[in-house]
C-alpha positions as CSV (number, residue, x, y, z in Angstrom):
1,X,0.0,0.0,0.0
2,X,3.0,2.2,0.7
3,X,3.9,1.7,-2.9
4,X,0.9,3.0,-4.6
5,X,1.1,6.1,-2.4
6,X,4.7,6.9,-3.2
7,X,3.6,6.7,-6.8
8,X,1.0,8.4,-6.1
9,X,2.7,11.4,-4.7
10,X,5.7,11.0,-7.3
11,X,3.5,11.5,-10.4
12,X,1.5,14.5,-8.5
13,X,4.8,15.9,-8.1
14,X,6.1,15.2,-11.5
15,X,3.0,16.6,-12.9
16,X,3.7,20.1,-10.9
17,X,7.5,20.1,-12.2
18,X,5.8,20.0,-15.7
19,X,3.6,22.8,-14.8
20,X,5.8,25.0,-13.3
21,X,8.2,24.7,-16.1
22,X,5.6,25.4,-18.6
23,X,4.2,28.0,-16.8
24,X,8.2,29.5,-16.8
25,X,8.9,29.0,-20.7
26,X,5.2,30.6,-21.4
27,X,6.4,33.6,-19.2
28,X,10.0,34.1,-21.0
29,X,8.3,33.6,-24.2
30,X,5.8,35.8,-24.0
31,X,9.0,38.4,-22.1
32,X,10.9,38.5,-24.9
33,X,8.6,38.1,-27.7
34,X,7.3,42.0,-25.9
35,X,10.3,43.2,-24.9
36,X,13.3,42.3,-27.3
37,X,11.9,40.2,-30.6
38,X,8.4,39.9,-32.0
39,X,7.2,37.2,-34.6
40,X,5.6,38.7,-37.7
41,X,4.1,37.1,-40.9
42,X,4.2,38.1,-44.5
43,X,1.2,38.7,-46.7
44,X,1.3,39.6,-50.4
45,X,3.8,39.9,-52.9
46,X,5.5,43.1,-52.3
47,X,8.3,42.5,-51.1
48,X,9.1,39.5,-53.8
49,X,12.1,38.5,-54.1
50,X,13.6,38.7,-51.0
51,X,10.0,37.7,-49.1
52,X,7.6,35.9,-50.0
53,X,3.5,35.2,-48.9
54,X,3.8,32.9,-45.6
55,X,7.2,33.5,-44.7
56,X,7.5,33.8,-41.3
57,X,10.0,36.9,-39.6
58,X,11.9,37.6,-36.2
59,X,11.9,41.3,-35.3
60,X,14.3,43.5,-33.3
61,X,12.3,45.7,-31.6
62,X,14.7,46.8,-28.5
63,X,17.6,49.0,-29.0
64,X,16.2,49.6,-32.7
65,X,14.8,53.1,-32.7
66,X,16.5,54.4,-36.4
67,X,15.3,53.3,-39.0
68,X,18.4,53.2,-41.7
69,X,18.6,52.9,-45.5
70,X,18.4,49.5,-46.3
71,X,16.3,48.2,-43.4
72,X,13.5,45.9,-44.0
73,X,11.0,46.7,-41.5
74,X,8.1,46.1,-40.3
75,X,5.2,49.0,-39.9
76,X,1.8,50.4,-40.0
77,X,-0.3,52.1,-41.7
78,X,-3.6,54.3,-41.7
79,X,-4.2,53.3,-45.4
80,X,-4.1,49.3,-44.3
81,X,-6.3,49.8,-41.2
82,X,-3.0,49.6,-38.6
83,X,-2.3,46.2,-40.5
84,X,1.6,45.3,-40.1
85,X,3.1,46.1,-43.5
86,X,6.5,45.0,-44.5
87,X,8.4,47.3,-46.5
88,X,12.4,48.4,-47.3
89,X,13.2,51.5,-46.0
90,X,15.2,53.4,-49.2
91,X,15.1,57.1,-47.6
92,X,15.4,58.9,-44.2
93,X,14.7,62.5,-42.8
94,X,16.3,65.3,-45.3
95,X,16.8,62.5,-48.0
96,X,15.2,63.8,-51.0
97,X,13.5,61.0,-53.2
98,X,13.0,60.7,-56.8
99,X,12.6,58.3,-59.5
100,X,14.2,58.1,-63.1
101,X,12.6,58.5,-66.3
102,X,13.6,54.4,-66.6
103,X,12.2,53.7,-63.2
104,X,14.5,53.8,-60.9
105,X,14.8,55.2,-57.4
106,X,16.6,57.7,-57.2
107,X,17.7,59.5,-53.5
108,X,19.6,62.5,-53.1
109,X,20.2,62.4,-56.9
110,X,21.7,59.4,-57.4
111,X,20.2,56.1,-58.4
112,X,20.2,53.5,-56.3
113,X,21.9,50.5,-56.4
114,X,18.8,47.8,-55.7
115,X,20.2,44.4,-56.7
116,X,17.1,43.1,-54.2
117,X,14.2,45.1,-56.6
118,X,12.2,43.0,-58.8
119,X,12.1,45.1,-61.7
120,X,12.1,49.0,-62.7
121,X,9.5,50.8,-61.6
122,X,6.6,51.0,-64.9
123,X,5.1,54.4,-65.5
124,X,2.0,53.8,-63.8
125,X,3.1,52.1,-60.9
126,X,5.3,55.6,-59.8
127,X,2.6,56.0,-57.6
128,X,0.5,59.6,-56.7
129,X,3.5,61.6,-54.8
130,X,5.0,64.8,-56.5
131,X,8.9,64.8,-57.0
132,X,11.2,64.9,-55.9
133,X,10.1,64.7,-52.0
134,X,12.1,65.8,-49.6
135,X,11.5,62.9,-46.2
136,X,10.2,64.6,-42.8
137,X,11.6,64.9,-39.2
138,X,11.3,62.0,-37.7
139,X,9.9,59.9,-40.9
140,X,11.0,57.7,-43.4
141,X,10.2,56.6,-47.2
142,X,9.5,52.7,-47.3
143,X,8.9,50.6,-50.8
144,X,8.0,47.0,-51.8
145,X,11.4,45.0,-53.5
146,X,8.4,44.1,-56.2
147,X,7.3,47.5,-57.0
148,X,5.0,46.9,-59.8
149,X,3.0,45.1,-56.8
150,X,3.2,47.0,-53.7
151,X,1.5,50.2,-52.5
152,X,4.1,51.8,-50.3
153,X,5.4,55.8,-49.4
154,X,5.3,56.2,-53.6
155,X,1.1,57.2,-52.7
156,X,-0.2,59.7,-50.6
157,X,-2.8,57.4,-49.5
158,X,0.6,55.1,-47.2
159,X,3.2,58.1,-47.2
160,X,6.2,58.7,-45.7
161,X,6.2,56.6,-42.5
162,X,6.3,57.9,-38.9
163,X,9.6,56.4,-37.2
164,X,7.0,55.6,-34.4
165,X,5.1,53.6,-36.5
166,X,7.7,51.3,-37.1
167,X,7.2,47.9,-34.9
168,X,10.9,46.8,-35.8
169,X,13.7,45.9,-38.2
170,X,13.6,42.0,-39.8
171,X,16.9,40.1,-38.9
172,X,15.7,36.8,-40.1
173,X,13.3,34.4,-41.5
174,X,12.3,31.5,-39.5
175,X,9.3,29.9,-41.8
176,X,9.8,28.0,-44.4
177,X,12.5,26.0,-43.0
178,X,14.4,25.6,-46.7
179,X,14.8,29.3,-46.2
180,X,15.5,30.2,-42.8
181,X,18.6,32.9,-42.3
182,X,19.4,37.2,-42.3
183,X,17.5,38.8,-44.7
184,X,19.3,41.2,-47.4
């Protein structure tokens, strides 16, 4: 009878080690995931070639609070209800933006060198901002690597992006596996 008790007692106890190291791993997941990295999914085809729909991203979201040329990062948007967009940031405050009669962005007057970009830009996908357009305090100009396919700071209706609208800066892909790494 002493037997069945100690078992007894042994499996309640196992059964509370579980719990308490679920409980734990739940608490320093959710920690970080609010604190220092957030999961974030993409949707659409904008930022084809380097992204793709599905793909599944790690954010830095502490210690990242400027937004640099080059960045791929995650925002919002008004036009997009607040939905999380995910764009590549090509111009900061006092950059002035423009794009090339063969479709090519263009910032500070020089074009730039976009070996991630689908394609040139096609004349009626330059979107519904007046050039050039010089970026804001505290804002930034963010485009889709496809950009016959994403609506981005080219239209009024998105804009140039508030730095405090941007959730964080991608370091890496996680989903699908065949593709997991940095992100260029």
């Amino acid at each position: 009878m002493d037997k069945k008790k100690t078992e007894k007692t042994n499996g309640a106890a196992e059964l509370f080690f579980w719990a308490q190291a679920l409980t734990i791993a739940l608490v320093v997941l959710v920690c970080c995931n609010t604190f220092f990295f957030r999961l974030s999914g993409v949707w659409g085809q904008s930022m084809e070639k380097t992204l793709y729909q599905g793909d599944q991203l790690i954010l830095q979201i502490i210690g990242y609070d400027q937004p640099e040329r080059g960045d791929v990062i995650v925002c919002t948007s008004d036009a997009f209800g607040g939905e999380a967009l995910v764009k590549r940031v090509i111009a900061v405050e006092g950059d002035v933006v423009d794009i090339s009669k063969d479709g090519y962005m263009m910032v500070n007057g020089e074009e730039l060198y976009e070996p991630y970009a689908r394609e040139a830009i096609e004349d009626d996908e330059r979107g519904n901002q007046k050039y050039p357009l010089t970026i804001l305090e505290d804002h930034v100009f963010a485009v889709g690597d496809n950009r016959n396919y994403s609506t981005d700071s080219r239209y009024v209706e998105v804009g140039q992006i508030e730095e405090a609208r941007v959730i964080g800066k991608v370091l890496f892909r996680i989903w699908p596996l065949n593709k997991i790494g940095g992100i260029s």
